[in-house]
N, C-alpha and C positions, 0 to 999 in steps of 0.2 A: 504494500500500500504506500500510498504517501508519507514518508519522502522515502522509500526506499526505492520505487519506481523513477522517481526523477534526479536519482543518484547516479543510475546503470550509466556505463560509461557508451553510452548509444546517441545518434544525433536527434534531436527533437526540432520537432516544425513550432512557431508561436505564431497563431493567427488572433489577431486582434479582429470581431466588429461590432456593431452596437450593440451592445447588452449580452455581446460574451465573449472570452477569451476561448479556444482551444488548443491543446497544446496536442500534438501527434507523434509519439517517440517509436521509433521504428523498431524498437525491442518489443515479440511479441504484437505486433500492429495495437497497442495500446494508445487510447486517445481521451484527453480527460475533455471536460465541458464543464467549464467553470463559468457562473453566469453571474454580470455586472449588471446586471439592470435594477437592481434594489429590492428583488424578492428575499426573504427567510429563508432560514434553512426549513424546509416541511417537518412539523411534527409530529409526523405517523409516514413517514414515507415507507416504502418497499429498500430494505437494507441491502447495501451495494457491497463485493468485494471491496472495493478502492472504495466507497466512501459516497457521501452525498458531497458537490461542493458550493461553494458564492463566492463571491468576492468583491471586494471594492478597491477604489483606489484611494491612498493618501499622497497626495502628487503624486508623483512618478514611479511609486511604488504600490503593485496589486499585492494587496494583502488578501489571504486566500481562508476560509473558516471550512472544515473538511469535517461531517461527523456520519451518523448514520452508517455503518458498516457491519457486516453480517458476524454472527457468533463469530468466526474464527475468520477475522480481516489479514489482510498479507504482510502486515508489519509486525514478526516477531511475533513471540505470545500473547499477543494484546487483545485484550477484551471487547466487545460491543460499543463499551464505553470510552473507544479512544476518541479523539479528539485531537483535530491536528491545525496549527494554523503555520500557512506560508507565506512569507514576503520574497516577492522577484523585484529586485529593484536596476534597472537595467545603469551601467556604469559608465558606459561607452559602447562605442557599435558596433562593438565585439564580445562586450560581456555582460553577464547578467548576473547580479549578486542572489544568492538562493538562498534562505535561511529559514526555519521551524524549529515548532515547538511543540513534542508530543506531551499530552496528558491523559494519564487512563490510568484513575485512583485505585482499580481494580487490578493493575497491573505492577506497577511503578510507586513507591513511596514519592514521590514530589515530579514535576513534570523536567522535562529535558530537551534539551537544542543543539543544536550545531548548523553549518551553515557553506557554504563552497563555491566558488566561482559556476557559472555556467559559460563555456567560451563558445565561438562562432564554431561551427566545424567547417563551413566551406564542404562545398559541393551537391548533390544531392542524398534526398535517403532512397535505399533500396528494403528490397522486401527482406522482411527477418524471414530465416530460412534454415530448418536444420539441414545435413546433410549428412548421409547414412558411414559415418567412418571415413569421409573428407578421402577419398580416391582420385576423384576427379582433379581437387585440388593440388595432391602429392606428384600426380600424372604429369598435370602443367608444368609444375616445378621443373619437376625430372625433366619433362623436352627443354625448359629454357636455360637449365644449368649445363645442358649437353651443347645447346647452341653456342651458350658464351663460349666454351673451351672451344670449341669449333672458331670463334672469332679469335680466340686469343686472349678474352676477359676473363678474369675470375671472379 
């Protein structure tokens, strides 16, 4: 769950537009829908893996409010009652400050933070993709390391 999802070192997409943010992180085709337009968090909603979320903005920083998550959510042993809030506060147009704060009384004697750059990655994302024992990939290798010696490169 959050933030352990927007930790993975994978590239994510940030689409800003009225009345919501999405973020799209290529790990797993996960995509959150974080909505700005001033609604509540629902209190009786349908409990989500990841979380119900909202958000707003304090200047140029989306503060994120994340609860509603199913008995056994994907952050660690945390209970029903986690509760997470995130600030992205973007630094330069390359980087985006990421920091939260988990609380779940049921879990945790006092709530906890940390916080981490998010940098550009540059170029696009591709599809997350297992691959049954990576052969195809070892194959490639193999003909381009046969080529270099062939050129004379090592």
């Amino acid at each position: 769950g959050m933030p352990g999802i927007m930790t993975q070192p994978y590239p994510m997409e940030f689409l800003l537009t009225p009345g919501k943010v999405t973020i799209v992180i290529e790990a797993y085709t996960q995509v959150r829908h974080i909505y700005t337009d001033g609604r509540a968090l629902p209190e009786n909603p349908d409990t989500l893996f990841f979380g119900t979320s909202v958000g707003h903005w304090e200047g140029d920083t989306l503060v994120v409010d994340t609860t509603n998550f199913r008995d056994t959510p994907a952050l660690g042993q945390a209970s029903r009652n986690l509760h997470v809030v995130e600030r992205f506060t973007r630094v330069d147009a390359d980087t985006i400050d990421y920091e939260f704060t988990v609380t779940d009384p049921n879990t945790w004697t006092r709530p906890w933070s940390g916080s981490l750059p998010l940098s550009r990655a540059g170029g696009p994302m591709f599809e997350y993709a297992c691959h049954e024992g990576n052969y195809g990939l070892t194959n490639m290798l193999a003909g381009s390391r046969v080529q270099e010696r062939a050129e004379g490169n090592r």
